[in-house]
Backbone bond lengths (Angstrom), bond angles and torsions (degrees), N, CA, C in turn:
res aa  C-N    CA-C-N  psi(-1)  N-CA   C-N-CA  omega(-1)  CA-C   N-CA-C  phi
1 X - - - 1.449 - - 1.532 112.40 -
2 X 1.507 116.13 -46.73 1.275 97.19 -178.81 1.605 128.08 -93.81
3 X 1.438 108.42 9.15 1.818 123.08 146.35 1.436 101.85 -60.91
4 X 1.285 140.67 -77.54 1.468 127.21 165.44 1.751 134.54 0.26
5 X 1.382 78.46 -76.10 1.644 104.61 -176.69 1.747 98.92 -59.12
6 X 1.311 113.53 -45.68 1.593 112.56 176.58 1.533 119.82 -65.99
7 X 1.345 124.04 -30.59 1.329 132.18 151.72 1.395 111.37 -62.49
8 X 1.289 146.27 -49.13 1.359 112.35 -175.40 1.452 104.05 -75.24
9 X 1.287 112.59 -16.39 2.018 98.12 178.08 1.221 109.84 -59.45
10 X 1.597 122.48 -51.43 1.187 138.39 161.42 1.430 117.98 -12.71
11 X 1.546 102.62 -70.09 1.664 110.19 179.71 1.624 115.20 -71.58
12 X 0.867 109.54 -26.46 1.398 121.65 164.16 1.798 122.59 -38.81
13 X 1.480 102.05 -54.74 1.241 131.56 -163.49 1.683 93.36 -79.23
14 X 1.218 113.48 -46.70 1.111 121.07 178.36 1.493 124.37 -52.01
15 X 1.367 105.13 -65.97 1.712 111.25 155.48 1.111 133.20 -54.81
16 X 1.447 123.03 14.61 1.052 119.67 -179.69 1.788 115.08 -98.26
17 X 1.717 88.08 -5.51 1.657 91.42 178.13 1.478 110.98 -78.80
18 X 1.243 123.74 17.27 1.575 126.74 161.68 1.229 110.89 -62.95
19 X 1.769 121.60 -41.94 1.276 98.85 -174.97 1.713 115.11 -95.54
20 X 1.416 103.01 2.58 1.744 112.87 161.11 2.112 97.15 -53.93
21 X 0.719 111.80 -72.89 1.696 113.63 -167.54 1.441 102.96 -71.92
22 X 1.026 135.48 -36.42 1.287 121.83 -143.64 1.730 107.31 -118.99
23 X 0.733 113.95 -8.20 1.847 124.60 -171.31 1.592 108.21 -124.60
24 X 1.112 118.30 126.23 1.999 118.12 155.93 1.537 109.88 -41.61
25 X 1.002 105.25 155.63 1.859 112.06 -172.45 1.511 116.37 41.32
26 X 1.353 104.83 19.20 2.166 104.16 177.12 1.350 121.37 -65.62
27 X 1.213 119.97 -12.15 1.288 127.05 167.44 1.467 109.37 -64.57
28 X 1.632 105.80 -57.06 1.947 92.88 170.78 1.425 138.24 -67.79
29 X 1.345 99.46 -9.63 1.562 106.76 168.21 1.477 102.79 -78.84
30 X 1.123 115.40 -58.20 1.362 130.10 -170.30 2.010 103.16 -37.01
31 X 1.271 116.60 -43.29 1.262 138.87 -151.03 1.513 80.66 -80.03
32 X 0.846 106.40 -39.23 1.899 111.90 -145.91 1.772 102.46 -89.38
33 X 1.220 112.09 -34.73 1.311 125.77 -154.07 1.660 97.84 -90.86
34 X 1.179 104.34 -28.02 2.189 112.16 -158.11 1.668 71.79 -100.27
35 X 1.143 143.61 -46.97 1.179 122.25 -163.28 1.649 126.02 -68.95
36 X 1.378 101.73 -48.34 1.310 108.18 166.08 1.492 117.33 -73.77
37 X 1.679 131.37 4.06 1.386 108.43 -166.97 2.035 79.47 -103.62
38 X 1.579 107.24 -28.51 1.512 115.70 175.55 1.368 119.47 -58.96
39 X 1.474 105.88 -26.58 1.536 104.74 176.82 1.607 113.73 -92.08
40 X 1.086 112.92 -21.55 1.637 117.21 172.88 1.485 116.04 -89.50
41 X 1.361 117.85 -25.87 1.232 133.65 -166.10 2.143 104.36 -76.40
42 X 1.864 83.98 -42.55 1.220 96.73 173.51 1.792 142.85 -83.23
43 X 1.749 90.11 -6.97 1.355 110.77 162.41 1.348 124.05 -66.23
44 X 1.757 108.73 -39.57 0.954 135.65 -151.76 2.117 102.67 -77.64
45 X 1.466 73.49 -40.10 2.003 99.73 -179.58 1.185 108.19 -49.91
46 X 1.720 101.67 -63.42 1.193 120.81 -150.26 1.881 103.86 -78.09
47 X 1.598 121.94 -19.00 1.101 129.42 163.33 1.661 119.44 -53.37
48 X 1.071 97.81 -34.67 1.744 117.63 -175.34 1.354 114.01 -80.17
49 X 1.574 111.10 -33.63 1.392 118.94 177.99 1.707 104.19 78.82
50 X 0.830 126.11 30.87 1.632 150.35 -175.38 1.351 129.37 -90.43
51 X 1.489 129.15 40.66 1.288 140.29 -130.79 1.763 119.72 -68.97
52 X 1.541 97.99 -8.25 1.392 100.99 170.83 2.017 122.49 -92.39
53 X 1.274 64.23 -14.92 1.933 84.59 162.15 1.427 127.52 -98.81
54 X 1.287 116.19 -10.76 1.423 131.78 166.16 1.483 89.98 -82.88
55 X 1.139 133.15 -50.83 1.467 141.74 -132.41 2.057 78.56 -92.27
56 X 0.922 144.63 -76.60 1.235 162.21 134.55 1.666 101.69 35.89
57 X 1.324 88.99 -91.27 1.740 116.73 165.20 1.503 118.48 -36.28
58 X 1.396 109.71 -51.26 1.290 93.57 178.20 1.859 128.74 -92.30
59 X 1.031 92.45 -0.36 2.027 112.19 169.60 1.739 74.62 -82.40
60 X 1.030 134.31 -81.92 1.792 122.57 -153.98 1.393 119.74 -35.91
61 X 1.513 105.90 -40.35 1.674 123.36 163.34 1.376 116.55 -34.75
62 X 1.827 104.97 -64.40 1.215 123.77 -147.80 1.716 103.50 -84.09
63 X 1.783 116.12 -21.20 1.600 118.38 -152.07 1.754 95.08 -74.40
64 X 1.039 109.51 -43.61 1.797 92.26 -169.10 1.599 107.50 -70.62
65 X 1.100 121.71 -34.18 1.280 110.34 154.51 1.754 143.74 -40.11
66 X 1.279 110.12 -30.34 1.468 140.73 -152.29 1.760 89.58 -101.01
67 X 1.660 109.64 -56.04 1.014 129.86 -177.85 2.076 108.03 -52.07
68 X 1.232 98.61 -66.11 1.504 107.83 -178.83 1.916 92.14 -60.74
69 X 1.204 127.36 -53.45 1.233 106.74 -166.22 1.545 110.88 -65.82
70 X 1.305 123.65 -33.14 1.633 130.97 174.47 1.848 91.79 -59.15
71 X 1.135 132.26 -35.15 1.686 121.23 -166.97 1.303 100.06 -65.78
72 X 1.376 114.34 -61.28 1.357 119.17 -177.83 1.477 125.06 -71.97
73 X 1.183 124.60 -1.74 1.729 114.40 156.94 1.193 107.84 -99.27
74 X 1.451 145.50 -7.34 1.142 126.08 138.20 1.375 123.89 -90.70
């Protein structure tokens, strides 16, 4: 159950890059939204001892970051 529950945070985090493209200021939601679903998502992992879900969680943390830094070197 709580591999589940960590996958829909997961997907969660994921959809949240709608308001990266699609909304004014979506980058700060975006920032805000992958972080906290990565930091709960990854509690949740790391409770389970589940390392591809720890592993998961913390790329979700890191992507809007990665993303804004990939915008700006090209």
């Amino acid at each position: 159950m709580p591999s589940i529950i960590s996958g829909i945070i997961f997907v969660v985090g994921l959809l949240s890059y709608y308001w990266f493209f699609f909304v004014d200021y979506g980058a700060i939601v975006t920032l805000i939204i992958t972080f906290l679903c990565g930091l709960f998502g990854g509690a949740i992992a790391f409770g389970t001892s589940n390392r591809k879900l720890i592993t998961m969680h913390v790329l979700l943390i890191l992507s809007p970051h990665l993303l804004l830094l990939a915008i700006n070197i090209f």
